[in-house]
C-alpha positions in Angstrom: 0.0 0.0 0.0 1.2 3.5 -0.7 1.1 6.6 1.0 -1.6 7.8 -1.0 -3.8 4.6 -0.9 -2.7 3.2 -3.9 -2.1 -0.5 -3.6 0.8 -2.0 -5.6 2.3 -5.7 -6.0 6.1 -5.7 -6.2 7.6 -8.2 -8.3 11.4 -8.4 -6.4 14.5 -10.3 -8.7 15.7 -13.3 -6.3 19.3 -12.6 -5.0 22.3 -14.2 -7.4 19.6 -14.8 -10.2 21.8 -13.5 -13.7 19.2 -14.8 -16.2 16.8 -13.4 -14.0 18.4 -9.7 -14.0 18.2 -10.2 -18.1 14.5 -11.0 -18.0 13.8 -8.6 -15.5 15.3 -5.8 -17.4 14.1 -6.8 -20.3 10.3 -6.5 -19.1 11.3 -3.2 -17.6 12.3 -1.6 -21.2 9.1 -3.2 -23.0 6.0 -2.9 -20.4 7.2 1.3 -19.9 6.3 1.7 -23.5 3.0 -0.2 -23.5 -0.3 1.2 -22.6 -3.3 -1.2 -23.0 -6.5 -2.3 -21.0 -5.9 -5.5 -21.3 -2.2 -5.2 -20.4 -0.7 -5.0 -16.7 0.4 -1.3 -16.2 3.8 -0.7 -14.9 4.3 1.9 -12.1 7.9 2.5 -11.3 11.2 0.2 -10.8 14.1 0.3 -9.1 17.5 -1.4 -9.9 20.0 0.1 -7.7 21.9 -2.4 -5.8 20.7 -5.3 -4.1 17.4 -3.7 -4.6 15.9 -5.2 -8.3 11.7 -4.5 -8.2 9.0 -3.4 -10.6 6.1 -2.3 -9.1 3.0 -3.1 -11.0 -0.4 -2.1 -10.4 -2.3 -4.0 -8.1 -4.5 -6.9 -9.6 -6.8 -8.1 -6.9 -8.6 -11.3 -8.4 -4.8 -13.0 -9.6 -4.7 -15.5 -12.0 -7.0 -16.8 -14.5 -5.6 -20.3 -13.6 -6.5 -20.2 -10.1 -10.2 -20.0 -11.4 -10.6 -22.5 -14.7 -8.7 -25.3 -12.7 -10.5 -25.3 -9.2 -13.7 -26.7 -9.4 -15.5 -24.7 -7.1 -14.5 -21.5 -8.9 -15.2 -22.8 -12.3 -18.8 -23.6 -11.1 -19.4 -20.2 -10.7 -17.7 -19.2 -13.8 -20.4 -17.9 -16.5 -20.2 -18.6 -20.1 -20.4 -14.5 -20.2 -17.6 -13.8 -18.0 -15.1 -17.0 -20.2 -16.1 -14.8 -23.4 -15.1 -11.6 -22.0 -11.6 -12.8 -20.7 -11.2 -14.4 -24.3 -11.9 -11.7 -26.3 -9.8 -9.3 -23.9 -7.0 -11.6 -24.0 -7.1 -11.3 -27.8 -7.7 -7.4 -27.5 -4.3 -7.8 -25.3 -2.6 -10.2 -28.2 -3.9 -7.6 -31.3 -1.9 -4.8 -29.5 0.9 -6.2 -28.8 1.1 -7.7 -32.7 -0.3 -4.7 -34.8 -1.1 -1.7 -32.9 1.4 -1.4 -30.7 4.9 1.3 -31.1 7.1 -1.4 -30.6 6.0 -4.7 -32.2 6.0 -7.6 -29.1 6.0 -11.2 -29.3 5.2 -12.2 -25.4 6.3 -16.1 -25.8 4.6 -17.5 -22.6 1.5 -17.0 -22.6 -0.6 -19.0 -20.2 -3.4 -18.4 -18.0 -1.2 -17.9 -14.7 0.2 -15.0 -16.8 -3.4 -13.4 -16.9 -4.7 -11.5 -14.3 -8.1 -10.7 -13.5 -9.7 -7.3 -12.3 -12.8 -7.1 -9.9 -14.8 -6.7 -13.3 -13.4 -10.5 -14.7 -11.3 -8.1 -17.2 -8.3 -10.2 -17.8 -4.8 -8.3 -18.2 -1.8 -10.0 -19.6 1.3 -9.9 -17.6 5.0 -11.3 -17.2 7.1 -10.0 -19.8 10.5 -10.8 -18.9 10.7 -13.8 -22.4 9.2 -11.0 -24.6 10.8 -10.2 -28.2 10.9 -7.4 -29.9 10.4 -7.3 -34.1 10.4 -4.0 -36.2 8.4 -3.3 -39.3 7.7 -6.7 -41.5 10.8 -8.7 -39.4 7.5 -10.9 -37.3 9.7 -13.9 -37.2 13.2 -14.7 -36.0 15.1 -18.2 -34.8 16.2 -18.1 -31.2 19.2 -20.5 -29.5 17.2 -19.9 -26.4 14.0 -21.9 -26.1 12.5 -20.8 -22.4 8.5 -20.6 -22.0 5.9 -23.5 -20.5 5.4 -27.1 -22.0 2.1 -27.5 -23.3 1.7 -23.5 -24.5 4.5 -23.8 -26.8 3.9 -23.7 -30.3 5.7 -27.1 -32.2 8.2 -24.5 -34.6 9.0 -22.9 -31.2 10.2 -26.1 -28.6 11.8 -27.8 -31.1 13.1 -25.6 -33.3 13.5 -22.3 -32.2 11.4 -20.8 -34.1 9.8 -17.3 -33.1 6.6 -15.6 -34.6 3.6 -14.0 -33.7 2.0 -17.8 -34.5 4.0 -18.7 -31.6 1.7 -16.2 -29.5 -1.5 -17.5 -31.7 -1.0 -20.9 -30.7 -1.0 -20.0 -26.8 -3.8 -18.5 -27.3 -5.4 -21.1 -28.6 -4.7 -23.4 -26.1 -6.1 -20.7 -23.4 -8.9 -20.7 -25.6 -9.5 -24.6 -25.6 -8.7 -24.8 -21.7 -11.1 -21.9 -20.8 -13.8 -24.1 -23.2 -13.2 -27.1 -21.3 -12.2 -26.4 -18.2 -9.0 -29.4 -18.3 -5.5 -28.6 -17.9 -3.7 -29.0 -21.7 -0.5 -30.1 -20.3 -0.7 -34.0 -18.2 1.0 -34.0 -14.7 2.4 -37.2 -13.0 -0.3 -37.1 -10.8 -3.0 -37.4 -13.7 -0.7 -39.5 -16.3 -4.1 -41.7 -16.7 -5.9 -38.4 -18.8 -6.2 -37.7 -22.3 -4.4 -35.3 -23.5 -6.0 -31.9 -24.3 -5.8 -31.4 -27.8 -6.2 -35.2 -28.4 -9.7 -35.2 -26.4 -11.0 -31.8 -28.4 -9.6 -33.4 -31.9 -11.0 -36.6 -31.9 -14.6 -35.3 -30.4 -14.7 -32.6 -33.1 -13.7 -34.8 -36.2 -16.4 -37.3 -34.4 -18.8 -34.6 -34.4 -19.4 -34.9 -30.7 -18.7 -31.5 -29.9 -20.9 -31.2 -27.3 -18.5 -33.7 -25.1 -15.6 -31.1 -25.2 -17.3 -28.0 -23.3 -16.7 -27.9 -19.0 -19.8 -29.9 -17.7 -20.2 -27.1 -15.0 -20.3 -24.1 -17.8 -24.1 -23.0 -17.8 -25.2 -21.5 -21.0 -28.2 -21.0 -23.2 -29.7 -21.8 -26.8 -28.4 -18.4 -27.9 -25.0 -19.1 -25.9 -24.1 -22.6 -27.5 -23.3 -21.3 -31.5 -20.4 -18.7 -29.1 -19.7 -21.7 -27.0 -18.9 -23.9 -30.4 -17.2 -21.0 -32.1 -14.8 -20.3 -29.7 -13.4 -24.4 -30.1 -13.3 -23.8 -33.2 -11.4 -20.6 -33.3 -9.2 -22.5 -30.7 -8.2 -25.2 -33.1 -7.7 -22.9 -36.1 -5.1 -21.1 -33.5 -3.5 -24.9 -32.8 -3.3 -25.7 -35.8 0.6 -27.6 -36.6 1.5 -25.7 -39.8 2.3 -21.8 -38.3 0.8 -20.4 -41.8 -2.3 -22.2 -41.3 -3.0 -20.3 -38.1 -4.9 -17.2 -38.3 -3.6 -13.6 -37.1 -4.7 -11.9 -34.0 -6.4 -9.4 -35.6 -8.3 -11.9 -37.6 -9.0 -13.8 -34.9 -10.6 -11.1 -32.7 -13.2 -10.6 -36.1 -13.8 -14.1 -36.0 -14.6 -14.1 -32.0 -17.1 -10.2 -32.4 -18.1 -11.0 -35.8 -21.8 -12.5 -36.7 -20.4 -14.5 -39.9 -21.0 -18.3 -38.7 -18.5 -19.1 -41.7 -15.0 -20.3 -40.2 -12.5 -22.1 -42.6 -12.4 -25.6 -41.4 -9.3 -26.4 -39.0 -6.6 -29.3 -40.1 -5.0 -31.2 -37.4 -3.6 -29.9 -34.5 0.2 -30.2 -33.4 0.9 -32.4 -30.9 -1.9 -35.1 -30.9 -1.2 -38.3 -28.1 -2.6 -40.7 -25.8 -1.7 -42.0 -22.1 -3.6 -45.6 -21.7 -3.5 -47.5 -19.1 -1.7 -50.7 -19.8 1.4 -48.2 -21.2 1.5 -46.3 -18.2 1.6 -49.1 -16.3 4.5 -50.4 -17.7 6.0 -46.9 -18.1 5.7 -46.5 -21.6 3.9 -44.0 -23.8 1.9 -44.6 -26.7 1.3 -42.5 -29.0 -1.7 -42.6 -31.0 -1.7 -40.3 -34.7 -3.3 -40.2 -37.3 -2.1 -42.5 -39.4 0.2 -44.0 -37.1 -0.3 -47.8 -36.7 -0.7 -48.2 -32.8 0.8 -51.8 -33.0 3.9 -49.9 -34.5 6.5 -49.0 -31.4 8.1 -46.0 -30.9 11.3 -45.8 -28.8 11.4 -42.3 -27.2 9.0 -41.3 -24.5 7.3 -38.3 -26.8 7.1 -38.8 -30.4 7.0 -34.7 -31.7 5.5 -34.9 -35.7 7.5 -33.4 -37.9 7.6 -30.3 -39.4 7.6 -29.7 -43.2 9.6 -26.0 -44.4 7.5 -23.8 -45.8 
């Protein structure tokens, strides 16, 4: 709390942390120059010493994560209120890609690295892995892969490979965990699930897609086309091939826009499944299109490959 009332959170640099100091600085030059609703405001900072802080405003309902994976929370979470933190999410993203001075790829974006006002308006925060591109330059390759498992888009883990799309494809997997209500990425504690994108794929190419929206989300008749739209625009973001993936800008039409008429998504990037006689032998198997299941595969994680465009 300062003097004048004004309550702040303080993000303080760990002591002996050198990648740390990097990030920290780094977030420091970009957040100063942005200015957006949907974007945590910076206050001040101070890097004088032993003393390394930024003070940020302070966001009093924290993470979107500590709502869409507690149960209790989730309940109570309105098809009304997921819309609005989508679409200001993608407000956030459209910014950041097109509108903003300096051009910003964020590179882990995740719902712990969305905050939420009193109002459910969701802010997008933590920019310490955040690149920079200028005019037409929207790609680059990096030697240094750092962001979360499971939000990473395929170009990105394994090859280094640094877009906007990179950015898109977090999205859409914020999209299709909002949607659902499941976790994307599979802990050790619950290595007997199905895999996110695997359980949204196969009940959308079934045509169940009814199955893939959060049992607790309430909505109506009028609700269910947004409800349905949204997966959809969540697997057009997934999508493995980064040109196939729609911009920010055209996703946020898709999301406000009345046109019903999406183009239809292909396959999404990392598709696998966990069953039980595998795990229970420690094993993985993976199951793709294609891919005979009787067919072995000797690494824990088989990653398709990518084709150059």
């Amino acid at each position: 709390m300062m003097p004048d009332g004004q309550e702040i959170a303080v993000k303080r640099l760990s002591e002996g942390s050198k990648q740390g100091l990097r990030e920290l600085k780094n977030e420091l030059l970009l957040v100063a120059k942005l200015q957006h609703r949907n974007l945590v405001k910076l206050i001040g900072a101070c890097l004088n010493g032993e003393d390394k802080l930024l003070v940020y405003e302070y966001i009093p309902k924290k993470s979107l994560d500590a709502f869409i994976f507690d149960d209790e929370k989730r309940g109570k979470l309105a098809w009304d209120t997921r819309y609005k933190i989508i679409c200001g999410i993608a407000r956030g993203l459209v910014y950041l890609h097109d509108e903003s001075r300096i051009k910003v790829i964020h590179r882990d974006l995740k719902p712990s690295n969305i905050l939420l006002e009193m109002d459910m308006n969701p802010k997008i925060s933590d920019f310490g892995l955040a690149s920079i591109f200028e005019g037409d330059h929207t790609k680059h390759i990096t030697r240094r892969v750092a962001g979360t498992y499971g939000y990473m888009a395929p170009e990105y883990a394994v090859l280094g490979h640094v877009s906007t799309k990179s950015d898109v494809f977090s999205f859409g997997m914020i999209i299709l965990e909002i949607v659902t209500g499941r976790r994307n990425s599979v802990s050790s504690e619950t290595m007997m699930a199905q895999h996110l994108l695997t359980y949204v794929w196969e009940n959308w190419t079934k045509g169940t897609k009814a199955e893939i929206v959060d049992p607790s989300l309430h909505y109506n008749n009028r609700s269910e086309n947004e409800v349905l739209k949204c997966v959809h625009i969540g697997l057009l973001c997934v999508q493995e091939n980064p040109g196939d993936r729609p911009g920010m800008s055209s996703v946020m039409l898709m999301l406000v826009g009345k046109s019903t008429t999406l183009p239809a998504p292909s396959r999404p990037a990392f598709l696998f499944r966990l069953n039980d006689e595998n795990h229970a032998h420690g094993g993985l198997n993976n199951r793709l299109d294609g891919l005979n299941e009787s067919n072995p595969t000797f690494n824990n994680l088989t990653i398709t490959e990518l084709e150059p465009r």
